[in-house]
N, C-alpha and C positions, 0 to 999 in steps of 0.2 A: 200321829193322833194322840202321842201322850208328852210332857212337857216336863222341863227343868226349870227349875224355880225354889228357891231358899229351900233345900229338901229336908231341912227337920221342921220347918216350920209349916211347910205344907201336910209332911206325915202329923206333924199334931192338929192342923185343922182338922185334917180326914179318921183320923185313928183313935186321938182321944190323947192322954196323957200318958197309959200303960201300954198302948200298942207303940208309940212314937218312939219309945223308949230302944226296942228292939229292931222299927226300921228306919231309926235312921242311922244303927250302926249299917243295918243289910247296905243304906245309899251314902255311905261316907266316900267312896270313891266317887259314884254319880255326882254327890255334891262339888266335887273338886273341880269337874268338868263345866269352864264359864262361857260364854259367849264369847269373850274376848282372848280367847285361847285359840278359836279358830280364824287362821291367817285363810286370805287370798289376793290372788292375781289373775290376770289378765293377758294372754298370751296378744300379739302384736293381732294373730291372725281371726282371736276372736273367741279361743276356748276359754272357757271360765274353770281353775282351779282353787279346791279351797283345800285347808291343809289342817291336820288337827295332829300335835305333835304329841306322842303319849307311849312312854319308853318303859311301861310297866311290863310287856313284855316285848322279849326279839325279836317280834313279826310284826306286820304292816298288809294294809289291804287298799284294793285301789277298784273304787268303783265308779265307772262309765254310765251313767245316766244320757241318754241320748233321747232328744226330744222327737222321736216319732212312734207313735202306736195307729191301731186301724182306725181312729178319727184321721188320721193324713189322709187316710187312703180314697179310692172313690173307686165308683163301679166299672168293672172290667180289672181291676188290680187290688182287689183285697185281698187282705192276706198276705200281702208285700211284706209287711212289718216281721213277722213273724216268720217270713221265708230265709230274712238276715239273720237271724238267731241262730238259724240253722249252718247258713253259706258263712256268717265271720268265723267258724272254728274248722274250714275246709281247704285252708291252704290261700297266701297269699306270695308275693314277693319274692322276698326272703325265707320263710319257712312254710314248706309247702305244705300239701295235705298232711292230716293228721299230728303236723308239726307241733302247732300249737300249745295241744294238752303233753306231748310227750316232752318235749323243753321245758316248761312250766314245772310238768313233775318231777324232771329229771330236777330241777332246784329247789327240793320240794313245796311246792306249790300245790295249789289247785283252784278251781273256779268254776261260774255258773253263769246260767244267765236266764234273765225273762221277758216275755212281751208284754205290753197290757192295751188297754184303750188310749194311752196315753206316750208309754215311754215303751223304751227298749234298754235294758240295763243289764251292767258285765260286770260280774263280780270276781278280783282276784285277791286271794289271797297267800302271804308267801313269805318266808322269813326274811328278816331286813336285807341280807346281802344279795337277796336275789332280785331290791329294788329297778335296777340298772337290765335286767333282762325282760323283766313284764313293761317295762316302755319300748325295750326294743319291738318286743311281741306284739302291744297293743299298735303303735307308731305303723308297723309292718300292715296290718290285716286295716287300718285307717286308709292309708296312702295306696294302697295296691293288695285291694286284694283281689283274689284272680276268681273272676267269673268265669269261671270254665263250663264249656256245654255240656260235657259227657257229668260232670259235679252237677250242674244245674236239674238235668233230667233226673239225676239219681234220687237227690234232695227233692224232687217234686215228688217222684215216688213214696218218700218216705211220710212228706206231711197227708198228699192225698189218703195215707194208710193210718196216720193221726186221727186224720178227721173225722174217717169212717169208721175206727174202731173207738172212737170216744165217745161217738155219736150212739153207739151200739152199746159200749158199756156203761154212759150215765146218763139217767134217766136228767137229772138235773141239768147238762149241758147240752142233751133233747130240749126240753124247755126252755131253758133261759135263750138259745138262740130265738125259738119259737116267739117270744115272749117280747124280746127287744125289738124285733123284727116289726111288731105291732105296735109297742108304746112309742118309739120312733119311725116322724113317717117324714121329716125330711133331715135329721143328722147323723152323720156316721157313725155315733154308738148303736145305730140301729141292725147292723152286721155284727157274726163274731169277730172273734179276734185271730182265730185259723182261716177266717177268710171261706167264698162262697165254691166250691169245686168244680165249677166252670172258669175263673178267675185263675183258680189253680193251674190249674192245666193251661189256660193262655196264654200266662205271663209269657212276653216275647225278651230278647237277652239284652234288646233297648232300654226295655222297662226296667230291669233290673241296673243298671250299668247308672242310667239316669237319675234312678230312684236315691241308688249309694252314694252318688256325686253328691244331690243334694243336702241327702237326711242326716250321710256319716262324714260332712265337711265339720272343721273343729269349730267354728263359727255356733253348732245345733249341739255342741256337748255341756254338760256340766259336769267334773272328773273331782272328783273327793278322793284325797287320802289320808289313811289313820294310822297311829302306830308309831312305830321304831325308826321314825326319818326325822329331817330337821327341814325347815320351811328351806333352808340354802341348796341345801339336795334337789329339793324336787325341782325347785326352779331352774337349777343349773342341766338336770336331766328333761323335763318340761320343754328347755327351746333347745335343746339338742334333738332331742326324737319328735317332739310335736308341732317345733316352732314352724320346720319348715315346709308341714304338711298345707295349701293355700285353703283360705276360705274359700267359701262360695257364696252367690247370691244367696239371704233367707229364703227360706221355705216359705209357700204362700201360704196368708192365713187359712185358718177354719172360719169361714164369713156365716157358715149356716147356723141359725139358732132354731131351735126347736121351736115350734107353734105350742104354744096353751092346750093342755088337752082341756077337751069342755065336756065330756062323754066316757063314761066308764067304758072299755074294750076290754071283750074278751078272745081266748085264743083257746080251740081244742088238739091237742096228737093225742092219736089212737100208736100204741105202743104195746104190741100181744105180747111183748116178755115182761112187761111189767105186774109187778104181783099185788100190788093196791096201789091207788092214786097218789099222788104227784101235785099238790098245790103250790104254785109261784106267786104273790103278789108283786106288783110292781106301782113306787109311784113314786112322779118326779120330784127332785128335791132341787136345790141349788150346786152349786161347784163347790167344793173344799174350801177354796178360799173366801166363802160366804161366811158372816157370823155365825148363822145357822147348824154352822158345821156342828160345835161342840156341843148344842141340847140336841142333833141330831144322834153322836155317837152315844150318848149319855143314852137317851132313849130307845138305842139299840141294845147297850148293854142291859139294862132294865127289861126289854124286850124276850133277851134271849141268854142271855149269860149264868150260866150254872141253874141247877134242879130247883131254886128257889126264884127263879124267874118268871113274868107272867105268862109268856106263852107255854113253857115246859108245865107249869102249873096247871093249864087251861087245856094243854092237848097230851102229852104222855101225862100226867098223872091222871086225867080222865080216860085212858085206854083209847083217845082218840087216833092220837099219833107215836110213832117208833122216833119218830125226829123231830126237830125243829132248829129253825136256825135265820138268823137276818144279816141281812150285810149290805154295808155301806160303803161302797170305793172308794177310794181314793180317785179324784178327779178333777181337770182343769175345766170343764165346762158341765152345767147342769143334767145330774143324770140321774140314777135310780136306785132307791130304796127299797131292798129287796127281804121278803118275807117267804121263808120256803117251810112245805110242810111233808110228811110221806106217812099215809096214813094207815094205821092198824089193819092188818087185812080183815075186813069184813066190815071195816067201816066206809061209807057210800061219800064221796067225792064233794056232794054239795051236804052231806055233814060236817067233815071236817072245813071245807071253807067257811060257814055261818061262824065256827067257833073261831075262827084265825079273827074275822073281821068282828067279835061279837069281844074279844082281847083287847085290841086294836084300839075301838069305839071307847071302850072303858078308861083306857089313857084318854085320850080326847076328851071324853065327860066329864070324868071324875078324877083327871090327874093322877098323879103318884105320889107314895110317902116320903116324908123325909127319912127314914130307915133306908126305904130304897133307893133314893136318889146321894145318900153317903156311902151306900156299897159300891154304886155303880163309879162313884169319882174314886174310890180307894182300888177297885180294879182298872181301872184306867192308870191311874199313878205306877201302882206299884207295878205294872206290867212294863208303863215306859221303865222305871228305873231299874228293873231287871237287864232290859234290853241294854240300856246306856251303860251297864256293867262293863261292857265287850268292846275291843273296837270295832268289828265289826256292827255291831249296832248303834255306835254312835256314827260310822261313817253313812250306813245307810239312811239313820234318820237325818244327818248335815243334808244329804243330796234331799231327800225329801220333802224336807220343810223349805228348802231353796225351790224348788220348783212348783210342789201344790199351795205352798202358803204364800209364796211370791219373795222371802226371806228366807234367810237358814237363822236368824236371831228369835223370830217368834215360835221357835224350837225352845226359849230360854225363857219364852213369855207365856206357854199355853197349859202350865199349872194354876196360874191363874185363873187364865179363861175359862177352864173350865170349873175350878173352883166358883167363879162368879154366876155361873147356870141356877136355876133356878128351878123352884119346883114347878110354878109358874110358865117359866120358859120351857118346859117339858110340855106341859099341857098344852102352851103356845105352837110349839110346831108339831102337837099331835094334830092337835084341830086344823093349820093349815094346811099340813102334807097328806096326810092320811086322810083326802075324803074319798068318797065315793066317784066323782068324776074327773078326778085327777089318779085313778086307778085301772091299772089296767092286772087281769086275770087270766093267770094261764092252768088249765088242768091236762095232766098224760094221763091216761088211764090207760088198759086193756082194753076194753069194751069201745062202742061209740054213743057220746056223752047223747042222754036225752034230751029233748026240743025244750027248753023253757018256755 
């Protein structure tokens, strides 16, 4: 969401002449980092690696972007996505349970990993000479990794006890299931992404075995590495551990598109441990890789980013609200613009929603300033070029902009883009995204919400 782009000349668009001055010492490394620095290839079998060589220091990281989250998934097997998270660091092959992280550490290393509606992503990290063992490791849990049933049971044990104590301690992932479950009524962002807990408990060892064949064949990866290597390494480790792991047929599309909402929908949960209400908006936007995206992020930051923002303005600094906050995923297909509120105890549930939507309205009407619309680009800049400090976050952003943007080059283009936003263009997709029956409302409260 944030971009590389001649970065002294962007920090002087956004900063001025006196600010520019100091950050673009802060992005003198960021600047050095060009599109054309980042190599790739093409494995025989179908994996796509991209390479970013960068030997400021003697570590290296290597991230598995694998194209399956709970959009793959479909009913009676949700939650799939998210059950591999768990089963690839449980023992494959060659290194068996618990294997994984103890090899990796043993070289010093370490790693992570997450689901979303979209991917499934592995992140390692690990000084350069222990390049040659995190392919052995990754190569191993790709090609074979053991679906064992007494693992399998254990692991289902453990997410069914994810789901119900996350459900129990946030009141926000109470809602937002609640939430999506209604603004989507035929695509699979309409489930979470821990899946429904009858699905849980069903998966049979077919499902799984099936699932892996197809989602974690190298044919569905994109594999980024950064750091302390040379493009001749990787490639020469590349078709030794991954060359000979086989493709498999693609994964079948996502063919469902979401219908048009024409009707405001709302959603109530009664929630007795909750200590004041719980406002979620939700309303459909486009995909990431829609133009849209960048007056979208713009107008989220504006929305909600620091005590000078209009909603923090509009609800804590009126004692309406303890919180606020909006958020815009990252996504391959059109999904939701989310506006969350938690309101001061003692304030009543349809006060604080008037004031969310009454924020809201006033982008839409009356647009926003130029003051605010050059804060909101100088936070967005200077956040990416913090991040492109690291390799770790240049490698994340390479996979990322490779996959939501359809490139890993308009990673080098979207200081621009966003630069080119408009005050205009803000008010343009307040007024499109933000109406009334392209919205959908969810309240948790305590109590049970009265009859309108």
């Amino acid at each position: 969401m944030r971009s590389l782009f001649t970065a002294s000349l962007a920090i002087t668009l956004l900063l001025g002449p006196i600010a520019s001055e100091a950050a673009t010492s802060t992005t003198a490394e960021t600047a050095s980092t060009a599109a054309n620095e980042v190599q790739q290839f093409t494995l025989d079998n179908g994996m796509q690696i991209l390479v970013l060589e960068d030997h400021s220091i003697p570590n290296a990281n290597m991230y598995l972007f694998w194209k399956v989250g709970s959009r793959n998934e479909a009913p009676g097997i949700t939650g799939i996505s998210h059950f591999f998270e768990h089963m690839m660091f449980n023992g494959a092959k060659k290194y068996g349970p618990k294997m994984f992280d103890q090899v990796m550490e043993a070289s010093g290393g370490a790693n992570n990993a997450y689901t979303t509606e979209n991917l499934t992503v592995y992140t390692n990290w690990f000084p350069q000479s222990a390049l040659e063992i995190i392919f052995d490791l990754e190569a191993d849990r790709i090609a074979d990794l053991a679906i064992d049933p007494a693992m399998v049971e254990s692991e289902r044990g453990v997410v069914i006890s994810e789901r119900s104590t996350g459900l129990e301690n946030s009141n926000y992932r109470t809602l937002n299931e609640a939430l999506k479950s209604v603004a989507f009524q035929a695509h699979p962002y309409s489930w979470s992404i821990i899946g429904h807990e009858s699905d849980i408990q069903a998966w049979t060892l077919d499902d799984l075995v099936q699932y892996h064949k197809t989602y974690y064949a190298p044919n569905n990866a994109v594999v980024v590495i950064a750091g302390a290597v040379t493009l001749a390494q990787v490639q020469q480790l590349a078709e030794q551990y991954f060359g000979p792991i086989p493709a498999q047929p693609a994964p079948r599309d996502v063919r469902t598109v979401e219908p048009e909402q024409k009707g405001q929908r709302r959603v109530f949960v009664q929630k007795t441990s909750a200590t004041s209400p719980n406002i979620m908006l939700g309303y459909h936007v486009p995909a990431t890789s829609d133009p849209d995206y960048y007056a979208l992020a713009l107008m989220s930051t504006i929305l909600s980013n620091g005590k000078s923002s209009r909603l923090y303005q509009a609800l804590v600094e009126q004692q309406l609200a303890t919180n606020v906050f909006t958020n815009l995923p990252l996504s391959f297909d059109p999904n939701l613009f989310y506006v969350y509120a938690i309101a001061r105890p003692g304030v009543a549930a349809s006060t604080l929603e008037q004031a969310m939507l009454k924020a809201l309205a006033a982008v839409a009407d009356e647009g926003v300033t130029a003051r605010e619309l050059e804060k909101a680009k100088n936070i967005q800049l200077m956040d990416f070029y913090r991040n492109m400090q690291t390799i770790n976050g240049k490698a994340n952003n390479i996979g990322t902009y490779q996959l939501y943007f359809g490139d890993y080059r308009k990673l080098y283009q979207t200081a621009e883009l966003f630069n080119n936003v408009s005050a205009a263009d803000i008010q343009r997709v307040a007024s499109k995204y933000l109406t009334r029956a392209n919205r959908t409302v969810g309240v948790l409260d305590a109590t049970e919400e009265a009859d309108e």
